[in-house]
TIVEX-19985 format. One record per residue (C-alpha): residue number from 1; z, y, x. Coordinates in steps of 0.001 Angstrom, whole numbers. Last residue first. Example, Ala and Ser with C-alpha at 12.3 -4.5 7.8 and 13.67 -1.06 7.14 Angstrom:
2
+------+---------+---------+---------+
| donu |       w |       v |       u |
+------+---------+---------+---------+
|    2 |    7140 |   -1060 |   13670 |
|    1 |    7800 |   -4500 |   12300 |
+------+---------+---------+---------+
REM end
This chain:
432
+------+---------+---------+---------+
| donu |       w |       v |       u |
+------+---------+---------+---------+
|  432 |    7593 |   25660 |    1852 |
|  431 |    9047 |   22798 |    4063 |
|  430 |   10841 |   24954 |    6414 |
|  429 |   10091 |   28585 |    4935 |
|  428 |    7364 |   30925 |    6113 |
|  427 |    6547 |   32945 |    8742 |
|  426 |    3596 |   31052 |    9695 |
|  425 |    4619 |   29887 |   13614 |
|  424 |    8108 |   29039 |   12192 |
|  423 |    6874 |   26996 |    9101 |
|  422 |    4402 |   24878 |   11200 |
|  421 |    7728 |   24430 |   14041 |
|  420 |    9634 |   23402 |   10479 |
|  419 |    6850 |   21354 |    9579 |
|  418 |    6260 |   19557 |   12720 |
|  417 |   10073 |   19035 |   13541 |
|  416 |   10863 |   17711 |   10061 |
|  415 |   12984 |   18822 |    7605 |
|  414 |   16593 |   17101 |    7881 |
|  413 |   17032 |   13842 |    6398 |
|  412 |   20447 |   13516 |    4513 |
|  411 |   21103 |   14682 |    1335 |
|  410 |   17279 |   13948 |    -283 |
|  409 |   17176 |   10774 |    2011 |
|  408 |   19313 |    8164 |    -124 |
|  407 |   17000 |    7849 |   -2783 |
|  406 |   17112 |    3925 |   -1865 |
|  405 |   13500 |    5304 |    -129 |
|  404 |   11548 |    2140 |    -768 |
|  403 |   13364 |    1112 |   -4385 |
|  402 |   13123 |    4742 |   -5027 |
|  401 |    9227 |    5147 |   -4339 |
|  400 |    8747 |    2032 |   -6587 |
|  399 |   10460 |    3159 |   -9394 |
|  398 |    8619 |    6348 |   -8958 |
|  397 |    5340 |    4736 |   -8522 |
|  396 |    6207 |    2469 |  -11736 |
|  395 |    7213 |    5512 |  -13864 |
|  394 |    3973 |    6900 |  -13477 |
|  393 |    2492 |    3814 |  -14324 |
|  392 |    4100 |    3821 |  -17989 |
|  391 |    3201 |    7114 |  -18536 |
|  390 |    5605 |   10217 |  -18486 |
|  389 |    3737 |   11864 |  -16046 |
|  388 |     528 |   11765 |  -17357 |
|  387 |   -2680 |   12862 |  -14876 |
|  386 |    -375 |   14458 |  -12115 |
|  385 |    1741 |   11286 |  -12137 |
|  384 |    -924 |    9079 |  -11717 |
|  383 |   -2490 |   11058 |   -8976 |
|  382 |   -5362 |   13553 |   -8904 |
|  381 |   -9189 |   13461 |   -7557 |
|  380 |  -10316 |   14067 |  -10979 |
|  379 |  -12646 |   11003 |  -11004 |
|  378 |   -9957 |    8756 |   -9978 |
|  377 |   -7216 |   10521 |  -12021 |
|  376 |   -9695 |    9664 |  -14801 |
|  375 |  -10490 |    6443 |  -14107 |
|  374 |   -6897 |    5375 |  -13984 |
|  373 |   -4947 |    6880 |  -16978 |
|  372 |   -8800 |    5225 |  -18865 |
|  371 |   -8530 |    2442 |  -17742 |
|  370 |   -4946 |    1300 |  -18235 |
|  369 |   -4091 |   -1936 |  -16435 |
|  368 |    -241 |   -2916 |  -16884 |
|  367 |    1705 |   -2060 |  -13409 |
|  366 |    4459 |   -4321 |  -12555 |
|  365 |    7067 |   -3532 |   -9587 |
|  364 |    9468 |   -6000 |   -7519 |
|  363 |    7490 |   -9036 |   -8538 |
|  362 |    9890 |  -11863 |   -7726 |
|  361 |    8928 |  -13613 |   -4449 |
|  360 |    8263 |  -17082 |   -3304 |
|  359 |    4944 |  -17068 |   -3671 |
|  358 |    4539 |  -19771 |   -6357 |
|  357 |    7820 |  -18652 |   -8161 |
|  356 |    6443 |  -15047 |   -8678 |
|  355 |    3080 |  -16042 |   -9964 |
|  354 |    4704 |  -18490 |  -12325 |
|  353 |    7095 |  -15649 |  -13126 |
|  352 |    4592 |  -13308 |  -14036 |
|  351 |    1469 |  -15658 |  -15795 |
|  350 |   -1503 |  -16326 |  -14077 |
|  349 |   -3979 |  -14156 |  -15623 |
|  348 |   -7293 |  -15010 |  -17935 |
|  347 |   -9238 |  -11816 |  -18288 |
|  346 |  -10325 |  -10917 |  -21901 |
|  345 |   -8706 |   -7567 |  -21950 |
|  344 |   -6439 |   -6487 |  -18511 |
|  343 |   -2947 |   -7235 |  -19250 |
|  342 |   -1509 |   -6962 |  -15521 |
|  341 |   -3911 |   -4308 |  -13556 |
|  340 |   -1259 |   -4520 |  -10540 |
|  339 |    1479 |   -6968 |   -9613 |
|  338 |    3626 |   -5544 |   -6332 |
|  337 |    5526 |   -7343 |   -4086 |
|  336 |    7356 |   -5791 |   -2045 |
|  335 |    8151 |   -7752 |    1390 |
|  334 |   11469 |   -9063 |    2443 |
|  333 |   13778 |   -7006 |    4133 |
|  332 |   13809 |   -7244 |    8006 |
|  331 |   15696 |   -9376 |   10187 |
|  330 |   13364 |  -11885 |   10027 |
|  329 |   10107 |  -10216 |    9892 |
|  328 |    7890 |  -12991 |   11832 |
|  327 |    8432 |  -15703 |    9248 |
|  326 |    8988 |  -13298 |    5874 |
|  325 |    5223 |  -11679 |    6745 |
|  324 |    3370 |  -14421 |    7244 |
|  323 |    4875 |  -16371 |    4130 |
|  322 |    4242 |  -13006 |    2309 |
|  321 |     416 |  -12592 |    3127 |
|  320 |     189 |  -16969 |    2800 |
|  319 |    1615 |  -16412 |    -501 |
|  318 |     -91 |  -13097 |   -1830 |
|  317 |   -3925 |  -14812 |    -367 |
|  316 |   -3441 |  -17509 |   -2636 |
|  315 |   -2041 |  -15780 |   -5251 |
|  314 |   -4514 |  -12987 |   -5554 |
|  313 |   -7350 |  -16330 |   -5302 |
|  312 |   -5566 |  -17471 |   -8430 |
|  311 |   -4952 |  -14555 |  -10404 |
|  310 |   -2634 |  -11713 |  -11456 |
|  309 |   -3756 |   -8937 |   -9209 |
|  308 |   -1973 |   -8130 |   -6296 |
|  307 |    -100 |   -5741 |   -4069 |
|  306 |    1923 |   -6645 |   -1040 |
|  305 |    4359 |   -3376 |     123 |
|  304 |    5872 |   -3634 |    3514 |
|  303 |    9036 |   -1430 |    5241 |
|  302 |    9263 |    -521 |    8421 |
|  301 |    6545 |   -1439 |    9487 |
|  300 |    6229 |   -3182 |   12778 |
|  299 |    4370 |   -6600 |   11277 |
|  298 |    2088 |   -4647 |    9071 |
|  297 |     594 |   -2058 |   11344 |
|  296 |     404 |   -5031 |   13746 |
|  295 |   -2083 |   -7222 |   11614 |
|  294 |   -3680 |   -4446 |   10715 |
|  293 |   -4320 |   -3956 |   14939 |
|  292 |   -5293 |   -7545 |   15522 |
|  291 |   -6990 |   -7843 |   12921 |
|  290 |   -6296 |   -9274 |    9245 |
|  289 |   -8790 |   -7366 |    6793 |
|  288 |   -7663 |   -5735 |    3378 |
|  287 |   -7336 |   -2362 |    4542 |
|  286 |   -4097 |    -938 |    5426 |
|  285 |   -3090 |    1975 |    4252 |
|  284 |    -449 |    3631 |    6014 |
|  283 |    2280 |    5815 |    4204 |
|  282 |    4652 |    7312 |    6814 |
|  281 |    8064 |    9165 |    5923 |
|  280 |   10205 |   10949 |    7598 |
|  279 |    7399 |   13388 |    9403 |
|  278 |    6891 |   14260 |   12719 |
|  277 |    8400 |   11892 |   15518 |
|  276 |    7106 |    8782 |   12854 |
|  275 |    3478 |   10795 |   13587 |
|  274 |    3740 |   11020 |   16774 |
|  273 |    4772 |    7185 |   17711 |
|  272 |    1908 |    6733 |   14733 |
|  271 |    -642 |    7475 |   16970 |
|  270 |     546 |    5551 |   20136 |
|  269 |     729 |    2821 |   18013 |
|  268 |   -2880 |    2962 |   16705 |
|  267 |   -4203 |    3159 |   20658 |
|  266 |   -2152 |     157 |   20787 |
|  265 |   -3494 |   -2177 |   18220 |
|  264 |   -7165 |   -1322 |   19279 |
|  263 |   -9499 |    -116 |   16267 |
|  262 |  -13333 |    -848 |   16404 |
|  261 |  -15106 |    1298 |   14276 |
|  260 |  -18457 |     675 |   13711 |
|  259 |  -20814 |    3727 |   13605 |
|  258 |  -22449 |    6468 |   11354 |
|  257 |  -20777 |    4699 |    8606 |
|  256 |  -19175 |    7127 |    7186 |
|  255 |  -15338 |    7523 |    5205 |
|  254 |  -13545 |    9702 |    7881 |
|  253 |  -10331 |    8202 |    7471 |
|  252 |   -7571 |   10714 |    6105 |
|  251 |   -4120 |   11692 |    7720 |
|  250 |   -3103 |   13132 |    4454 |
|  249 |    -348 |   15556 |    3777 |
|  248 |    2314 |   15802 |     907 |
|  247 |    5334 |   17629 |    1142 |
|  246 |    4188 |   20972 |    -611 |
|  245 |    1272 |   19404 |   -1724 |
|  244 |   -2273 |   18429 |    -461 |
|  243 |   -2184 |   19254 |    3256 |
|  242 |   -5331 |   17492 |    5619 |
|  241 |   -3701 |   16551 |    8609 |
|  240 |   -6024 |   17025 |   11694 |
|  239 |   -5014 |   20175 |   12959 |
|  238 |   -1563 |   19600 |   12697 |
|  237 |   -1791 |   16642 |   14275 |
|  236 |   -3230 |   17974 |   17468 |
|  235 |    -258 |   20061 |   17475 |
|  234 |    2112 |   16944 |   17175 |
|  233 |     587 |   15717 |   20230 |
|  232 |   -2743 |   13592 |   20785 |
|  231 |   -4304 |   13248 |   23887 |
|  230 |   -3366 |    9777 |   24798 |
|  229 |   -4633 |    8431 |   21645 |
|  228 |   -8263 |    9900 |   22132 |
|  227 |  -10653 |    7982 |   19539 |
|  226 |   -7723 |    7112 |   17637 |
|  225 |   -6262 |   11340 |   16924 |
|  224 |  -10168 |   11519 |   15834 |
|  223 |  -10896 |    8666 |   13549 |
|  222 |   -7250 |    9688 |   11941 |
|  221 |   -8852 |   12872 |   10773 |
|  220 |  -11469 |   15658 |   10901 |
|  219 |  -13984 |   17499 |    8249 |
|  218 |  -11532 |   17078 |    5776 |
|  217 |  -12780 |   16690 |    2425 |
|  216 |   -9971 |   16504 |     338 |
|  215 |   -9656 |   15773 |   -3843 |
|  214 |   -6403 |   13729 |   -3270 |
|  213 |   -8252 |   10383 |   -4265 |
|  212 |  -11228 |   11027 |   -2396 |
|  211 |   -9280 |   11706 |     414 |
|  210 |   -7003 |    8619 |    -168 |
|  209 |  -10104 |    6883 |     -49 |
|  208 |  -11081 |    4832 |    2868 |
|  207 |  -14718 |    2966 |    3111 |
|  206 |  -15634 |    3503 |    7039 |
|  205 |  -12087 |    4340 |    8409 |
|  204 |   -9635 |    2086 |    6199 |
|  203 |   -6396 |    3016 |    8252 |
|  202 |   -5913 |    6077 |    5894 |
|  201 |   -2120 |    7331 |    7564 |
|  200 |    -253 |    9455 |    4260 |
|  199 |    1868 |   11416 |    5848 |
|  198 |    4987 |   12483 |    3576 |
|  197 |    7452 |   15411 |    3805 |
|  196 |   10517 |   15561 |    1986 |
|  195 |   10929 |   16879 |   -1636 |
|  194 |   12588 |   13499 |   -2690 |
|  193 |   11383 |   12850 |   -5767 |
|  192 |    7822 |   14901 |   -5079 |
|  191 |    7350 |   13319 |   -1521 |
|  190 |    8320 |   10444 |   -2657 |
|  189 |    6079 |   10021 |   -5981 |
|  188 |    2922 |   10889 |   -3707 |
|  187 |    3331 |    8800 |   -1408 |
|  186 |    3586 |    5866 |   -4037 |
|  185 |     231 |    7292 |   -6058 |
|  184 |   -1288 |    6750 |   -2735 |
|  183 |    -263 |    3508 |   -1468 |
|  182 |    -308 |    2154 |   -5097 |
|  181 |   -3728 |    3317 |   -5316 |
|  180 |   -4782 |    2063 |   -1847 |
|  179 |   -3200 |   -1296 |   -2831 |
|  178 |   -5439 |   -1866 |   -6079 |
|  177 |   -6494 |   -5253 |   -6038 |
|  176 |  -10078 |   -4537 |   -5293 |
|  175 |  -10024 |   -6438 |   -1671 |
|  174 |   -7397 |   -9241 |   -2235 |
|  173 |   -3344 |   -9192 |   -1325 |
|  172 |   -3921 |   -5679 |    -751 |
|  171 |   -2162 |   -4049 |    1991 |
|  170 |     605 |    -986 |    2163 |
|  169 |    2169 |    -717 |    5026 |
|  168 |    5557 |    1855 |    4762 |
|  167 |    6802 |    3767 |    7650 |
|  166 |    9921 |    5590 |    8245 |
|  165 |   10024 |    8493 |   10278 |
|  164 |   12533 |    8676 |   13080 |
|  163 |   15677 |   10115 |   12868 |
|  162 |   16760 |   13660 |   14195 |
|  161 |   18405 |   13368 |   17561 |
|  160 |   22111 |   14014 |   18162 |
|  159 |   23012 |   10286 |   19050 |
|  158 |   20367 |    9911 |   21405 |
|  157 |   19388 |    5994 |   21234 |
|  156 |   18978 |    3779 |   23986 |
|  155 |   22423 |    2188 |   24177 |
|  154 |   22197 |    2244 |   19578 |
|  153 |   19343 |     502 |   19845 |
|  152 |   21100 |   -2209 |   22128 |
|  151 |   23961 |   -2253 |   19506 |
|  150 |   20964 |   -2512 |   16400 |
|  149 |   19379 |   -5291 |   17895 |
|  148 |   22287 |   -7163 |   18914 |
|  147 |   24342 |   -6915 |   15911 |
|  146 |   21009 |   -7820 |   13770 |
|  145 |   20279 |  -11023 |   15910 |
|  144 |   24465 |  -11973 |   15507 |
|  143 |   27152 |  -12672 |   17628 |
|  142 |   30295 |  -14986 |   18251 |
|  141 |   31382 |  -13221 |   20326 |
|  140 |   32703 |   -9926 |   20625 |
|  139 |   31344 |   -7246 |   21637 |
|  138 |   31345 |   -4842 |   24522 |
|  137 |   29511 |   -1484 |   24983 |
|  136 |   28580 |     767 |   27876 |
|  135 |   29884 |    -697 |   30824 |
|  134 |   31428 |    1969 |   33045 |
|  133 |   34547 |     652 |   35208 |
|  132 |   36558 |    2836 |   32160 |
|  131 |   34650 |    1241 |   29030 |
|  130 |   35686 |   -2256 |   30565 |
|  129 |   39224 |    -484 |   31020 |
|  128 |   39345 |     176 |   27131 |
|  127 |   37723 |   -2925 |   25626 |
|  126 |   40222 |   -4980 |   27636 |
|  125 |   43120 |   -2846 |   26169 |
|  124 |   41460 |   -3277 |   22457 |
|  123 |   41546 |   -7091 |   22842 |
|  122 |   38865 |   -9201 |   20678 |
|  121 |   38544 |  -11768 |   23378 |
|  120 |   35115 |  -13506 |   23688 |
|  119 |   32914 |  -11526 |   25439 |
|  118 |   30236 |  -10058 |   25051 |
|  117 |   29412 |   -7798 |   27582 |
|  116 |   26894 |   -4157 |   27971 |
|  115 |   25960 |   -3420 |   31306 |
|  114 |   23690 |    -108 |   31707 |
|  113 |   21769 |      89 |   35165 |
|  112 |   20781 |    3529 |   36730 |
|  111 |   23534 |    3020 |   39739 |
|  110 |   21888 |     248 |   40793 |
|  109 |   24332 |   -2928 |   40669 |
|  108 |   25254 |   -5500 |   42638 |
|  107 |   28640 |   -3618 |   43619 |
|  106 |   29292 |   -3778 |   40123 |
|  105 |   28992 |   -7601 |   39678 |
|  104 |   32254 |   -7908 |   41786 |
|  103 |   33943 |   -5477 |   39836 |
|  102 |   32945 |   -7468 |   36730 |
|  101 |   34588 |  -10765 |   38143 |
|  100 |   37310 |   -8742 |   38314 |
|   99 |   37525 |   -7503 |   35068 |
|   98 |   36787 |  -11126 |   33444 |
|   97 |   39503 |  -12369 |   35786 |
|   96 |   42186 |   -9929 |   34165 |
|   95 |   40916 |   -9673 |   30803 |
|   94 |   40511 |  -13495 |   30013 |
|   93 |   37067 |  -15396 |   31108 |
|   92 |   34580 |  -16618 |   28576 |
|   91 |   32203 |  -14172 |   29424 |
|   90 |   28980 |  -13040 |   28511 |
|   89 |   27062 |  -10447 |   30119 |
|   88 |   23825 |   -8483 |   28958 |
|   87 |   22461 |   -6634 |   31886 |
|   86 |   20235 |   -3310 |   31340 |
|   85 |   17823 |   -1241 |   32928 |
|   84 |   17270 |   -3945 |   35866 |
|   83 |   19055 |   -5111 |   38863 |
|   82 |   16870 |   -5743 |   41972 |
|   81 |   17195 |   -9502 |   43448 |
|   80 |   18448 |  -10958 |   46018 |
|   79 |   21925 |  -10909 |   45620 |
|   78 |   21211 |   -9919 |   42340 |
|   77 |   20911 |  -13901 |   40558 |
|   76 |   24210 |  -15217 |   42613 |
|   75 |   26100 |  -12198 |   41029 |
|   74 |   24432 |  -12780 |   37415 |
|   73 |   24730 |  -16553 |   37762 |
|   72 |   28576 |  -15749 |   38006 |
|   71 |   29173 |  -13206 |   35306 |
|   70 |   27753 |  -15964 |   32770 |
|   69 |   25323 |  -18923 |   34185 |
|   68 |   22649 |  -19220 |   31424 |
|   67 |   18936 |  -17613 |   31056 |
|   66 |   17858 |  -14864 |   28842 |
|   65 |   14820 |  -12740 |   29440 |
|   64 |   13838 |   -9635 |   27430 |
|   63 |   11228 |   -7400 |   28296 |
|   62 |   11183 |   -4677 |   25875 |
|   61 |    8415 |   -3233 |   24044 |
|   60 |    8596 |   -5059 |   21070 |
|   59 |   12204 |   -4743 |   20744 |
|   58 |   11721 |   -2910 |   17632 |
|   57 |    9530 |   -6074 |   16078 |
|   56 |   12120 |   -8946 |   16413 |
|   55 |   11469 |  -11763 |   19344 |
|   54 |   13968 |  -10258 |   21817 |
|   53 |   16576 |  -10921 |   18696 |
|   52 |   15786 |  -14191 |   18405 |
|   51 |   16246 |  -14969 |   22135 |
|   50 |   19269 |  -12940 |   22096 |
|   49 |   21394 |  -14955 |   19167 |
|   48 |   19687 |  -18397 |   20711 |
|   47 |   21714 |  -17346 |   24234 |
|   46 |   24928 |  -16125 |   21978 |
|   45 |   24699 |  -20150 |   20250 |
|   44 |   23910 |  -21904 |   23593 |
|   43 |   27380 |  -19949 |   25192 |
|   42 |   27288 |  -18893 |   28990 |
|   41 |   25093 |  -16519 |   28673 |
|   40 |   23454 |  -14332 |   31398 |
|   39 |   20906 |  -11877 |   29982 |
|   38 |   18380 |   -9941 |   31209 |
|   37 |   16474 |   -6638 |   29832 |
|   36 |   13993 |   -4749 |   31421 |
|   35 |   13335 |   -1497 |   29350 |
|   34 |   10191 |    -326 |   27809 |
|   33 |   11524 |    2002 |   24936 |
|   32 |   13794 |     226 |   22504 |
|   31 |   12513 |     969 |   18798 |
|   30 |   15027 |    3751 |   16593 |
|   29 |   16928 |    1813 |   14025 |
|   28 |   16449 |    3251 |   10532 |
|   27 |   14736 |     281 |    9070 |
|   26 |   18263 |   -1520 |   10311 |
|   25 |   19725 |     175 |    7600 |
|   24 |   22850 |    1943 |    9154 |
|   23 |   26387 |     242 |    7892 |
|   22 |   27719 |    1285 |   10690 |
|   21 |   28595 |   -1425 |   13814 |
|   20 |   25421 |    -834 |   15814 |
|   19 |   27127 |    1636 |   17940 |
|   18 |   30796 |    1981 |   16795 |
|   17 |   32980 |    1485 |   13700 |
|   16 |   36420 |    -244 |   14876 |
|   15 |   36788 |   -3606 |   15203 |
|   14 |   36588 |   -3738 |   18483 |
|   13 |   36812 |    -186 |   20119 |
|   12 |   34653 |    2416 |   19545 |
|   11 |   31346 |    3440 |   21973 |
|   10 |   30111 |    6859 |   21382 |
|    9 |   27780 |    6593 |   23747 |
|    8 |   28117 |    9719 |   25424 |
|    7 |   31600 |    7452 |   27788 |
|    6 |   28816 |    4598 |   28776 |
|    5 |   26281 |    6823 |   30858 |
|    4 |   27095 |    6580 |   33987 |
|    3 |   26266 |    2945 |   35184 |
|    2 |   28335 |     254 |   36552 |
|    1 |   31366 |    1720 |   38481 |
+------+---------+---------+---------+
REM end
């Protein structure tokens, strides 16, 4: 038998709605852990299917290597050589010799290792005894990068846990375009539309805002949780969340200068790994510099909004931000782009759909400058919304909100493990 763990899978037969066969967003699929992967392809087209798919964002942590030789170059391969967590298998054999030829493999095999075969017979019966010897998921060729990423996230998925939180960069196309304000105003508009909880994640640590902007002065935040990444749990971010609604908190930046702050890319994953186990929705605002670490926060988002102002250097910066983005986010949606302070008095602006058509991307949301809507929920310490909610703007954010959310969560998330355990420990609610 190869592996134990095929029959919890869920596994259906070809054809038949399985493990990455549902029509799940793939900005729902749960990352791979740190598995060893290797593949043995006999087909150029499935080998180029799994190199692109080693190269997408939630198999970042996954070792992936792909080389050629089928069920046979896997048998000569772990003769002398330990199997890993998971062997990818294509065959162009027919059920009887492909099952044997499997048979042989399993006596290669640690017990711990998961097989999963493409193969390229879409028989039911085959699909049945391969389940049976213990591989844990078969498809047929030929295959695509988004089959394969969401099938092996699917192997290392449990099917009964609660989804991860969703996150959602926000970055400016050019410093003073706005982004933190669509960030915030954004957060805000979910977690009132969909009453589910919302972290907003202040990456800007020396100049951030959003707890200006919410009318917080924490006296600890996102500084802390990065200054000890390996230390911090969800009760550590309890303490550190500053709450400013119902389902509205704010991871905020501490906003001195009383040293430089030097980020590292993986002490700000290890954050957010807590935070995305928390909440169901992450707002992280990125400030406009191009690190390693922003870099990341923008490349393994979930989603991405680009905001800019209507002018040259905007579009510029908006084009090479989204050309970035589209080439190593493949299988992801494409960017938001957002066009903010349009119609501003005096200022010459590059029109809409020129701006558009030069970066390659429609303007998802427009938001026409209004100084005084803005100033004052600036100086107020209150959102958009809270200011005027039936102003143009306002109306923006919530388009906005749905066109991130699809409005899909209100029926389906459950309430989050921090807030209900929060809820618990006060007496009150889930959520309240």
């Amino acid at each position: 038998m190869i592996g134990d763990a095929a029959f919890s899978l869920g596994s259906a037969p070809p054809g038949e709605p399985g493990p990455g066969r549902d029509s799940e967003a793939p900005s729902r699929l749960r990352p791979i852990p740190r598995v060893n992967i290797q593949a043995f392809c006999e087909d150029q087209d499935t080998a180029a299917a799994i190199e692109r798919a080693a190269q997408d964002r939630r198999l970042s942590r996954a070792r992936v290597s792909v080389q050629m030789g089928g069920i046979d170059g896997a048998c000569a391969f772990y003769r002398n050589a330990p199997t890993p967590n998971l062997i990818v298998i294509e065959s162009l054999l027919d059920r009887a010799t492909m099952l044997a030829e499997l048979d042989r493999l399993a006596g290669l095999c640690d017990p711990a290792t998961k097989v999963m075969v493409v193969g390229h017979l879409n028989d039911v019966v085959l699909y049945r005894e391969l389940l049976r010897r213990g591989v844990s998921e078969y498809l047929v060729a030929p295959v695509s990068v988004l089959q394969i990423i969401e099938t092996l996230s699917g192997l290392y998925s449990d099917p009964h846990a609660r989804p991860i939180g969703q996150t959602i960069a926000f970055i400016g196309a050019k410093g003073g375009s706005g982004s933190s304000t669509v960030c915030h105003n954004t957060a805000f508009a979910i977690a009132a539309s969909l009453e589910r909880e919302v972290v907003i994640a202040d990456f800007d640590l020396p100049f951030g805002t959003a707890g200006l902007d919410f009318n917080q002065d924490p006296l600890q935040g996102i500084a802390d949780a990065l200054a000890a990444p390996h230390r911090f749990d969800v009760l550590k971010l309890d303490r550190l969340l500053s709450r400013c609604s119902d389902f509205l908190s704010v991871f905020a930046a501490p906003g001195t200068l009383d040293r430089p702050y030097d980020l590292d890319a993986s002490s700000c994953e290890t954050v957010l790994d807590v935070v995305r186990d928390s909440a169901p929705w992450i707002a992280l605002d990125v400030p406009h510099v191009w690190t390693e670490w922003a870099k990341e926060l923008v490349m393994r988002a979930d989603h991405v909004v680009v905001t800019a102002v209507p002018d040259i250097a905007n579009l510029r910066n908006a084009k090479n931000l989204i050309d970035q983005i589209k080439a190593s986010r493949p299988n992801d949606r494409p960017p938001l782009l957002v066009l903010n302070q349009v119609g501003l008095a005096k200022r010459p602006e590059v029109a809409l759909d020129d701006f558009g058509a030069a970066v390659g991307l429609a303007p998802g949301i427009v938001i026409d400058f209004d100084a005084q809507l803005f100033c004052t929920a600036a100086n107020n310490g209150q959102m958009i919304e809270e200011v005027s909610s039936r102003s143009k703007a306002a109306e923006a954010f919530h388009k906005l909100a749905a066109l991130l959310t699809d409005r899909s969560e209100r029926s389906t998330e459950r309430p989050s493990s921090l807030w209900s355990m929060l809820a618990r420990l006060k007496g009150a609610k889930p959520g309240g």
